[in-house]
C-alpha positions as CSV (number, residue, x, y, z in Angstrom):
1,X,-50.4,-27.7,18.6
2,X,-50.3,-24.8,16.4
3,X,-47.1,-24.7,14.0
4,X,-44.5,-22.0,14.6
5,X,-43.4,-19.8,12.3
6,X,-40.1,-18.0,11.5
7,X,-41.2,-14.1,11.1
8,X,-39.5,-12.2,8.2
9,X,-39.3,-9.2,7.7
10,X,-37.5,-6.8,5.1
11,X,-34.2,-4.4,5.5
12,X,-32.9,-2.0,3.5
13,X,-28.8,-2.3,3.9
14,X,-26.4,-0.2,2.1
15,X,-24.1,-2.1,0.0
16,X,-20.9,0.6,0.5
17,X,-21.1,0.7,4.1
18,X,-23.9,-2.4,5.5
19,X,-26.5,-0.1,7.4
20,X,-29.3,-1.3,8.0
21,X,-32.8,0.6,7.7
22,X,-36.3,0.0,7.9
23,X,-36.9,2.4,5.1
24,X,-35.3,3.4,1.8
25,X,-33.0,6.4,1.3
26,X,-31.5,7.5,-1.7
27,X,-28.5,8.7,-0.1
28,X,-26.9,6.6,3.0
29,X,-27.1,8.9,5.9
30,X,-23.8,6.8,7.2
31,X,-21.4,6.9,4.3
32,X,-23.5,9.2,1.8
33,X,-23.0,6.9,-1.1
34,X,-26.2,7.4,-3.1
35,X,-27.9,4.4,-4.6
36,X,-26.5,1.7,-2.9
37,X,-30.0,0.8,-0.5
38,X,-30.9,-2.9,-1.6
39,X,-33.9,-4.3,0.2
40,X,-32.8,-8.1,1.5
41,X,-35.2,-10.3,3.6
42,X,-33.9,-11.2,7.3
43,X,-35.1,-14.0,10.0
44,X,-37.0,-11.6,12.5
45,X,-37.3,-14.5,15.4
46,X,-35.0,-13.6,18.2
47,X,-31.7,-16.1,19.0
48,X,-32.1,-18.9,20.5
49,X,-28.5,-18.8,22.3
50,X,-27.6,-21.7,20.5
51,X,-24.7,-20.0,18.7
52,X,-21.3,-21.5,20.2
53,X,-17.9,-19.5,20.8
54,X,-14.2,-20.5,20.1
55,X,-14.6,-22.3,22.8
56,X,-10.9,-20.9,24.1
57,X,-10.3,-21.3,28.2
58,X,-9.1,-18.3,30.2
59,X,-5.8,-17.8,30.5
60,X,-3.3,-15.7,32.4
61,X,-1.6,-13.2,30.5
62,X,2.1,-14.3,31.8
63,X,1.4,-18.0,30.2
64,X,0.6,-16.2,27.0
65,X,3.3,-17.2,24.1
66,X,4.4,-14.0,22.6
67,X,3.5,-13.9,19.0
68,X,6.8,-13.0,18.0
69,X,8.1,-16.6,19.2
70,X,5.3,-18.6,16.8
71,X,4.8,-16.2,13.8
72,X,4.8,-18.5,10.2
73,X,7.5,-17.0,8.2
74,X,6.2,-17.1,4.2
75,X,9.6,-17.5,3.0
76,X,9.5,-14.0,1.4
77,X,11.5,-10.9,3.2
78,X,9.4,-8.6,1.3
79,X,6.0,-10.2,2.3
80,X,7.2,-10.5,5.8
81,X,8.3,-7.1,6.3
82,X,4.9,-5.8,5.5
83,X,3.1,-8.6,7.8
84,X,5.3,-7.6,11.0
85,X,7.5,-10.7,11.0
86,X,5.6,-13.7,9.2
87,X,2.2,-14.7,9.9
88,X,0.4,-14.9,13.7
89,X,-1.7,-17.9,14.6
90,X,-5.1,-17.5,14.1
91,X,-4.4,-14.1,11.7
92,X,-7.5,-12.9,9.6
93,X,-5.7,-11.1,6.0
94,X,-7.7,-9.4,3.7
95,X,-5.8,-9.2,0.8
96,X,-7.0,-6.2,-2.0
97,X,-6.0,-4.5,-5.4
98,X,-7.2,-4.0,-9.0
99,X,-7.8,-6.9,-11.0
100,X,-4.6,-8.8,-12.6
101,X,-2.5,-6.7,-10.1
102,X,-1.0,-10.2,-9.0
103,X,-2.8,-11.3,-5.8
104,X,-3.8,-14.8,-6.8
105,X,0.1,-15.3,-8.2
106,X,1.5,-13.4,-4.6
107,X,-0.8,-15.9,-2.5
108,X,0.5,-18.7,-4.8
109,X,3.5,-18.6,-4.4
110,X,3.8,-18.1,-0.6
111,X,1.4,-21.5,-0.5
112,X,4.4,-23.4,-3.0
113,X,7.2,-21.9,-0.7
114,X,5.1,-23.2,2.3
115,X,4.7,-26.4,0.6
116,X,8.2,-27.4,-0.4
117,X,9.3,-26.8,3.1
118,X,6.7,-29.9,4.2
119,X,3.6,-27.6,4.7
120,X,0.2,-27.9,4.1
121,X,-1.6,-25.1,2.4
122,X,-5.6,-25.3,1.5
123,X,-6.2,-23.1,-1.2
124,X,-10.2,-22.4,-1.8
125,X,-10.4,-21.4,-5.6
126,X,-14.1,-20.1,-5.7
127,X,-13.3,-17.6,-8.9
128,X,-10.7,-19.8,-10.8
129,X,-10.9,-23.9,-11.7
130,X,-7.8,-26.0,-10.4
131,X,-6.8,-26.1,-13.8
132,X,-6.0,-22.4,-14.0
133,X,-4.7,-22.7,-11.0
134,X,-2.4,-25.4,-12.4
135,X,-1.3,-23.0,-15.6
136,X,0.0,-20.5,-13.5
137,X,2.2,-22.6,-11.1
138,X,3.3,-23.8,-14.3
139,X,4.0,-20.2,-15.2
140,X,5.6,-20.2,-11.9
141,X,7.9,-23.2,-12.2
142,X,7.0,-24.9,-9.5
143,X,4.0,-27.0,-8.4
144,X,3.8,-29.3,-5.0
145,X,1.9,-32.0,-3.5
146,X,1.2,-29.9,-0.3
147,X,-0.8,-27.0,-1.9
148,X,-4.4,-28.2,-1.8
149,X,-6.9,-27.2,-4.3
150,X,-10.5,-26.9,-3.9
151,X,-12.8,-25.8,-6.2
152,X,-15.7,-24.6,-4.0
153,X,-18.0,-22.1,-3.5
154,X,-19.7,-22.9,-0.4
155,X,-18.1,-21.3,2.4
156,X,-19.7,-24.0,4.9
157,X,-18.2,-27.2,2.9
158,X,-14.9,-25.3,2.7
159,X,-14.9,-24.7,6.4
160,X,-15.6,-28.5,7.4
161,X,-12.5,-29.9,5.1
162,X,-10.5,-27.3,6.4
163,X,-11.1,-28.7,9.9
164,X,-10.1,-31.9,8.7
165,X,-7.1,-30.9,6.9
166,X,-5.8,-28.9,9.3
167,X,-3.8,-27.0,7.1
168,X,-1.3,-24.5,7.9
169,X,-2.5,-21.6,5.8
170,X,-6.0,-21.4,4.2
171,X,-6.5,-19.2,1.1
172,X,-10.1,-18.1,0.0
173,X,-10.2,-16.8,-3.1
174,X,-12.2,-14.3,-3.4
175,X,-14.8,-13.4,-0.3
176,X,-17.0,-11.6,-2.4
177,X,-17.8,-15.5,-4.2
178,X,-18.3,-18.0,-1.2
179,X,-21.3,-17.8,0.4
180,X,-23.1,-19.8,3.6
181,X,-26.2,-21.5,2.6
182,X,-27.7,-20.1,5.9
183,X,-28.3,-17.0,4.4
184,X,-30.7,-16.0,1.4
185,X,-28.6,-13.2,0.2
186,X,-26.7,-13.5,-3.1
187,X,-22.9,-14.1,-3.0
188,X,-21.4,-10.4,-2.8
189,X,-23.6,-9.3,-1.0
190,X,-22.9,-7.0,2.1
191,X,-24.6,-10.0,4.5
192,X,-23.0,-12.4,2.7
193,X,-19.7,-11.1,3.1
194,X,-20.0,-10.0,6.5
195,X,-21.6,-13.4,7.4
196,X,-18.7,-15.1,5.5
197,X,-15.8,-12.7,7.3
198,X,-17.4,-13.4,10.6
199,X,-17.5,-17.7,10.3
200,X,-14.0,-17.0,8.7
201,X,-12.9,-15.4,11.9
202,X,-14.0,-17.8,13.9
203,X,-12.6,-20.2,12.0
204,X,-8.8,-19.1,12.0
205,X,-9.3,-18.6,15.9
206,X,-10.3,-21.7,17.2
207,X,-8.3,-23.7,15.0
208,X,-5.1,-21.2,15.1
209,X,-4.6,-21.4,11.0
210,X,-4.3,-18.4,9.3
211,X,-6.5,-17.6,6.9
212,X,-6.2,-15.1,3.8
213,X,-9.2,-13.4,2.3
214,X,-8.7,-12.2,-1.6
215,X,-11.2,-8.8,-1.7
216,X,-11.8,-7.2,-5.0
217,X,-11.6,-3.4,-5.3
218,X,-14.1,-0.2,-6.4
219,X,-13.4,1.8,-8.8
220,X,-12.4,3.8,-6.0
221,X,-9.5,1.8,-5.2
222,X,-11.3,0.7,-1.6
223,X,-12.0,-2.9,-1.0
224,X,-15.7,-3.8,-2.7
225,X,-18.2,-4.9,0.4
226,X,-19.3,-3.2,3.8
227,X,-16.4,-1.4,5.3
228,X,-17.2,-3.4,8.7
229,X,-14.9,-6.0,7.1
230,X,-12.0,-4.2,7.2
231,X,-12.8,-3.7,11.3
232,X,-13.1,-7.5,11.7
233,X,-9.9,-9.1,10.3
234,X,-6.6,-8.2,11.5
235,X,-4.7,-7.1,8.4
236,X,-5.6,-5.4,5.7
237,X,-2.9,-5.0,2.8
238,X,-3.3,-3.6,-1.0
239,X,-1.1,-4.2,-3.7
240,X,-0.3,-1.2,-5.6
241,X,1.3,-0.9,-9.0
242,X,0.2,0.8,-12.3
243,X,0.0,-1.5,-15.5
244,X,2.9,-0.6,-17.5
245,X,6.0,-0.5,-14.6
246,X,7.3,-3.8,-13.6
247,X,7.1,-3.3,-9.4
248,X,3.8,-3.8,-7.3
249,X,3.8,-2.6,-3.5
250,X,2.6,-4.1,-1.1
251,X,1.0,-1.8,2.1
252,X,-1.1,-2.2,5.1
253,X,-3.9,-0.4,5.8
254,X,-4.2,-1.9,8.9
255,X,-2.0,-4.1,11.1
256,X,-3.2,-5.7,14.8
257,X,0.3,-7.6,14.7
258,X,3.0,-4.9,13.3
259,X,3.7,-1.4,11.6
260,X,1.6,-0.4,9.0
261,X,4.2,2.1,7.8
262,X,6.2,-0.9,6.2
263,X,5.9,-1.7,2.5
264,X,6.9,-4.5,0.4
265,X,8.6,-4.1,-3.2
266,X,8.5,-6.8,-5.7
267,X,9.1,-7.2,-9.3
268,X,6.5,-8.4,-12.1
269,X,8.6,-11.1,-14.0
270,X,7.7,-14.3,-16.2
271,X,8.2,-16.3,-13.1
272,X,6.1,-14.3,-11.0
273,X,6.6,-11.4,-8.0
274,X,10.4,-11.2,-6.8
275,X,11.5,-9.6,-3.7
276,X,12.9,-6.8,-4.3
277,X,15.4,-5.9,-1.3
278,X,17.0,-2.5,-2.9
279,X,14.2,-1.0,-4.3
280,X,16.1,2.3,-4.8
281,X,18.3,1.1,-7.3
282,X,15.3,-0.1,-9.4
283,X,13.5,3.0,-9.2
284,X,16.8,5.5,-9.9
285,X,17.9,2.8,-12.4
286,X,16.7,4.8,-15.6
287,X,17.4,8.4,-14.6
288,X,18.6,10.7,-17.1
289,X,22.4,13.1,-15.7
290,X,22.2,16.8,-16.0
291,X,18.6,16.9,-17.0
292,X,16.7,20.1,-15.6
293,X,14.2,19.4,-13.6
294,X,14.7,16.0,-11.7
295,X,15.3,15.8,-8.4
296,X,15.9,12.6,-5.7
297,X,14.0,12.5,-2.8
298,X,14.5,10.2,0.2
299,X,11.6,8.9,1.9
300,X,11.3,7.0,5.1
301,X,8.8,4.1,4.6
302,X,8.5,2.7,8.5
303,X,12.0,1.1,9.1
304,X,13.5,1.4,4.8
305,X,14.4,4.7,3.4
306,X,13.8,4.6,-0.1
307,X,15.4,6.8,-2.9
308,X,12.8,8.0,-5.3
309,X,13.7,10.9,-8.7
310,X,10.6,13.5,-9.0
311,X,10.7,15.3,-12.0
312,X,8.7,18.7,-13.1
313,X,7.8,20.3,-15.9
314,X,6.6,24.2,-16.1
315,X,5.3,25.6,-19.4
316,X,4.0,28.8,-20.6
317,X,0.2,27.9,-19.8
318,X,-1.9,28.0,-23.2
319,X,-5.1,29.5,-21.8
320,X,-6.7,30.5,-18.5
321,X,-6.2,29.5,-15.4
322,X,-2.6,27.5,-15.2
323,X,-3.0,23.6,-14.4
324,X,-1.2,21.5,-11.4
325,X,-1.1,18.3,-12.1
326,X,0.3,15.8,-10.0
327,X,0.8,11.8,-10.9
328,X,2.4,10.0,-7.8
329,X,1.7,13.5,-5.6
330,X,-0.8,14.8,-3.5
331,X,-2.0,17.6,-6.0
332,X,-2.7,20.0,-3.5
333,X,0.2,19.6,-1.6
334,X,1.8,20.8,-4.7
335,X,-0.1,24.0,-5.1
336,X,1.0,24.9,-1.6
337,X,4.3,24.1,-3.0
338,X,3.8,26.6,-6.0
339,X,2.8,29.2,-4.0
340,X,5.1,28.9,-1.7
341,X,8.0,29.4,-4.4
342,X,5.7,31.9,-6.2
343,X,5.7,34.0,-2.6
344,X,9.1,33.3,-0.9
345,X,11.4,32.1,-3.7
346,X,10.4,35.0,-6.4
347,X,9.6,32.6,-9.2
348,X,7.2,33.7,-11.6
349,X,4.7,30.7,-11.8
350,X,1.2,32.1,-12.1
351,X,1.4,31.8,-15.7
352,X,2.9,28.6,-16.0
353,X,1.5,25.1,-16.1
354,X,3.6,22.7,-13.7
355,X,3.6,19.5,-14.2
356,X,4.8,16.7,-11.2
357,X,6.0,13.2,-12.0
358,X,7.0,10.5,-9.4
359,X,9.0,8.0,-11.3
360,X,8.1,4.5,-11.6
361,X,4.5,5.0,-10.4
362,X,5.5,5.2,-6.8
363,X,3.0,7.5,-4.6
364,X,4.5,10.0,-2.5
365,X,2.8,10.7,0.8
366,X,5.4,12.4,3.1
367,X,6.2,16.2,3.8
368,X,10.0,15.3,3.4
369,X,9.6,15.6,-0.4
370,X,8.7,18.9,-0.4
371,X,12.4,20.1,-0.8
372,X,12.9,17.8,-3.7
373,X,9.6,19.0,-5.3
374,X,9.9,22.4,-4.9
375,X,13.5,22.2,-6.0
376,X,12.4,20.0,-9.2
377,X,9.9,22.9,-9.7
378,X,12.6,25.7,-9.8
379,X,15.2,24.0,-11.5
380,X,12.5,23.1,-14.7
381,X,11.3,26.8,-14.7
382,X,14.7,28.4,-14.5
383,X,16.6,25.7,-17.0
384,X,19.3,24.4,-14.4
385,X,19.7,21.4,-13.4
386,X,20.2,19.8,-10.1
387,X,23.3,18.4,-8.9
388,X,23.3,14.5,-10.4
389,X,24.7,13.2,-7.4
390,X,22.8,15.4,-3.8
391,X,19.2,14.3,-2.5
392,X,17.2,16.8,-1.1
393,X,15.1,16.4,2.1
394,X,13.0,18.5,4.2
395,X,9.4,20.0,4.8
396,X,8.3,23.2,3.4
397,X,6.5,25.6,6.0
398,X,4.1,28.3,4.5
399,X,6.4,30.8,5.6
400,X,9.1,29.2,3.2
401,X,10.8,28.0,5.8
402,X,12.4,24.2,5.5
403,X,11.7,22.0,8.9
404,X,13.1,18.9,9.9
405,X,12.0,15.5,9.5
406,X,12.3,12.4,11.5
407,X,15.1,9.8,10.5
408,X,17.6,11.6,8.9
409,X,20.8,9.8,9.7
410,X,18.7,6.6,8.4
411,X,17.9,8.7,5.3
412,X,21.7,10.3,4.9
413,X,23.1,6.7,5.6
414,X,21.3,5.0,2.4
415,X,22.0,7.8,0.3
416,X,25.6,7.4,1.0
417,X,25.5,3.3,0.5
418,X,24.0,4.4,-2.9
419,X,27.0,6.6,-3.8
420,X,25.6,10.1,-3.7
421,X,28.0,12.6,-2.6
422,X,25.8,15.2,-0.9
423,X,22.6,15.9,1.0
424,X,20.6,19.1,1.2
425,X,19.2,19.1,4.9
426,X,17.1,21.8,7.0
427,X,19.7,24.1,9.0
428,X,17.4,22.6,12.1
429,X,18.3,19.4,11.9
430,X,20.7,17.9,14.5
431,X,23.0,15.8,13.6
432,X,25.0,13.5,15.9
433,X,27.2,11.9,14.1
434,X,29.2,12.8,9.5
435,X,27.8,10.1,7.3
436,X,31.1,9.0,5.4
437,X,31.4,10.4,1.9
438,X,28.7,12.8,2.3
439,X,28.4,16.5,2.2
440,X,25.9,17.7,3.9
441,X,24.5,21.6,3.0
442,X,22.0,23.0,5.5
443,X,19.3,24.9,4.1
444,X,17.1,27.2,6.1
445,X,14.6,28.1,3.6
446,X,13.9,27.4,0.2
447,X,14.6,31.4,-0.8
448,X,18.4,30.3,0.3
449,X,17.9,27.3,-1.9
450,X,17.3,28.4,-4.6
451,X,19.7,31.0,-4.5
452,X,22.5,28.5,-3.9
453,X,21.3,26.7,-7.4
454,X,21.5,30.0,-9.4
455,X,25.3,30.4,-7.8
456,X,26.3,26.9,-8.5
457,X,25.0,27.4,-12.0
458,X,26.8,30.2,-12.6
459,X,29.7,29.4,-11.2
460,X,29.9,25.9,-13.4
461,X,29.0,28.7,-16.1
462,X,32.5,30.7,-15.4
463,X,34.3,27.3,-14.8
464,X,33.5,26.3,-17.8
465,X,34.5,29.2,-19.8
466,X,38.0,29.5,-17.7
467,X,38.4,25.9,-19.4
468,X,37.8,27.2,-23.4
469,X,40.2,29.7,-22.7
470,X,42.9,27.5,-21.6
């Protein structure tokens, strides 16, 4: 009988975005990354339908347990917010962020608050040997029998011991350095992690264990690999934080079980991340009084409004074209901003450089900043500051015109818990019911605010002088 033979043939698969082509292009026609086309061999024989499910029955919806009722809760408010609750059965995580951000230590920790509560937590150290591991739950403080180490690189022996452990959470650390022997690719490659991800996911669903996936990033800040991982797990969460501040954020990109509006704030100490549960006293904590310039800002991150101080800068530009430049700020939301104040508010900045700081290397993403910014803006150019103790909230309109935003009592609420004494609104805004110890100033555009800052400065101008001549 003649001997059959396994057909190959070659691919060429984009490593940003895993299409696969027969030929090579220079530029992907899917994601337009150019040079990322790597030629990698393939098994062309067809399946042979040996290839076995989860193996789950069928089940009527009503006999479904709610996910709410079984979620694992990692001990952490912070990391639960951001997850929906706690943990589902059977979740997929990808976890991602620049290098030393703190994932391994966040991960760590949940798997030691697990296991001092009786747990068992598998932790697959493919980057890092146990003894590393071991320094920095020593760092930590802590260290317990029921967080498992395994230093492994093969994804399928990883796999078979987590069957037999049964563990309660299993940690893979990174995806981009486990590999299945099946396949010929190299370990970070875009079959290898997709092939990985995928016996993962099967994984976590048959056995109900969650399962967290450390990803590295680009340089880009996007998750290294083909983006169909990010379509196969359920979460997808970043931690966020710049280098020199002491807080990381935690977001979700993507959420099958919750909000992905929620973030998580925690604080970079010698014994690792700490919840932070008021995260507007750390960011306001070293804000300068009477300085012109700075502004507060409240902003509603899915259920928490947070307090955040924007400052600006304008300066006589020193050649050409004036620069906008933005750090934590979209930059050109902020020339929309400029122009607007340049159009409607009559201030003279198209010879000024501005300048826009978000403090504490927070990222601003929502229109109800623009009050705050543009006010920042105009207070820096004309020298006056801001009232130490008022937050500012609304959307700026092209027509200069301030709009409402959603969850203002939330937002007028927490300012007032934080001891500020008033709160510059848009006229629109309906209010059903005073927040205690708050003034509230309605503002129908940002001409009439900026108006009302030149009054109140002069007036604390003549106020002042009435008090020399006494």
């Amino acid at each position: 009988m003649p001997r059959s033979r396994t057909r190959r043939r070659t691919v060429w698969v984009c490593q940003s975005c895993g299409l696969e082509s027969s030929g090579y292009y220079g530029r992907c026609p899917s994601c337009g990354a150019w040079g990322t086309m790597v030629e990698q061999a393939v098994d062309a024989t067809p399946a042979t339908g040996d290839a076995k499910g989860t193996g789950a029955p069928v089940q009527e919806l009503s006999r479904v347990t709610s996910a709410e009722r079984t979620r694992l809760s990692l001990r952490s408010p912070e990391f639960d917010r951001v997850l929906g609750g706690g943990l589902v059965p059977g979740a997929l995580v990808l976890l991602g962020g620049d290098p030393g951000i703190g994932k391994s230590t966040l991960l760590l920790q949940a798997a030691l608050r697990l296991a001092s509560e009786g747990l068992r937590v598998l932790y697959v150290a493919a980057e890092e040997s146990p003894e590393q591991i071991r320094l920095r739950a020593d760092r930590l403080g802590k260290t317990s029998d029921g967080v498992l180490i395994l230093a492994e690189t093969a994804l399928d022996r990883a796999i078979e011991i987590a069957q037999e452990l049964d563990p309660a959470l299993l940690i893979v650390d990174s995806i981009q350095t486990v590999f299945l022997s099946s396949s010929e690719s190299s370990p970070g490659s875009v079959s290898q992690v997709r092939d990985c991800t995928a016996q993962l996911l099967q994984f976590a669903k048959r056995a109900r264990t969650p399962v967290f996936l450390v990803g590295h990033v680009t340089k880009e800040g996007l998750i290294a690999g083909p983006r169909v991982v990010e379509h196969m797990v359920d979460v997808v969460l970043y931690l966020e934080g710049e280098r020199f501040h002491q807080h990381r954020l935690l977001r979700a990109a993507k959420n099958r079980f919750g909000s992905t509006n929620e973030i998580g704030v925690f604080e970079m100490t010698d014994s690792g991340l700490l919840d932070v549960s008021n995260p507007s006293a750390l960011f306001l904590a070293e804000r300068a009084s009477h300085a012109a310039g700075s502004a507060v800002v409240v902003t509603l991150e899915g259920t928490r409004p947070i307090l955040i101080e924007v400052q600006a800068l304008t300066s006589s530009a020193g050649y050409g074209t004036p620069r906008r430049i933005a750090t934590g700020f979209d930059a050109t939301r902020l020339q929309v901003l400029v122009a607007v104040l340049s159009k409607h508010a009559g201030l003279k900045l198209g010879e000024q450089d501005v300048f826009v700081n978000v403090t504490g290397g927070y990222r601003l993403v929502e229109p109800a900043a623009d009050l705050g910014v543009a006010l920042a803006i105009a207070s820096s150019a004309s020298g006056l500051p801001l009232d130490d103790d008022a937050v500012f909230i609304g959307e700026l309109g092209l027509a200069g015109e301030v709009r409402s935003v959603h969850g203002l009592e939330r937002r007028l609420q927490e300012a007032a818990r934080l001891g500020f004494r008033s709160a510059y609104v848009p006229a629109s805004a309906r209010i059903s019911s005073p927040v205690s110890g708050l003034r509230i100033v309605a503002v129908g555009s940002i001409a009439q605010a900026v108006s009302s800052l030149a009054v109140r400065a002069v007036q604390d101008r003549l106020s002042h002088g009435a008090r020399r001549e006494e």
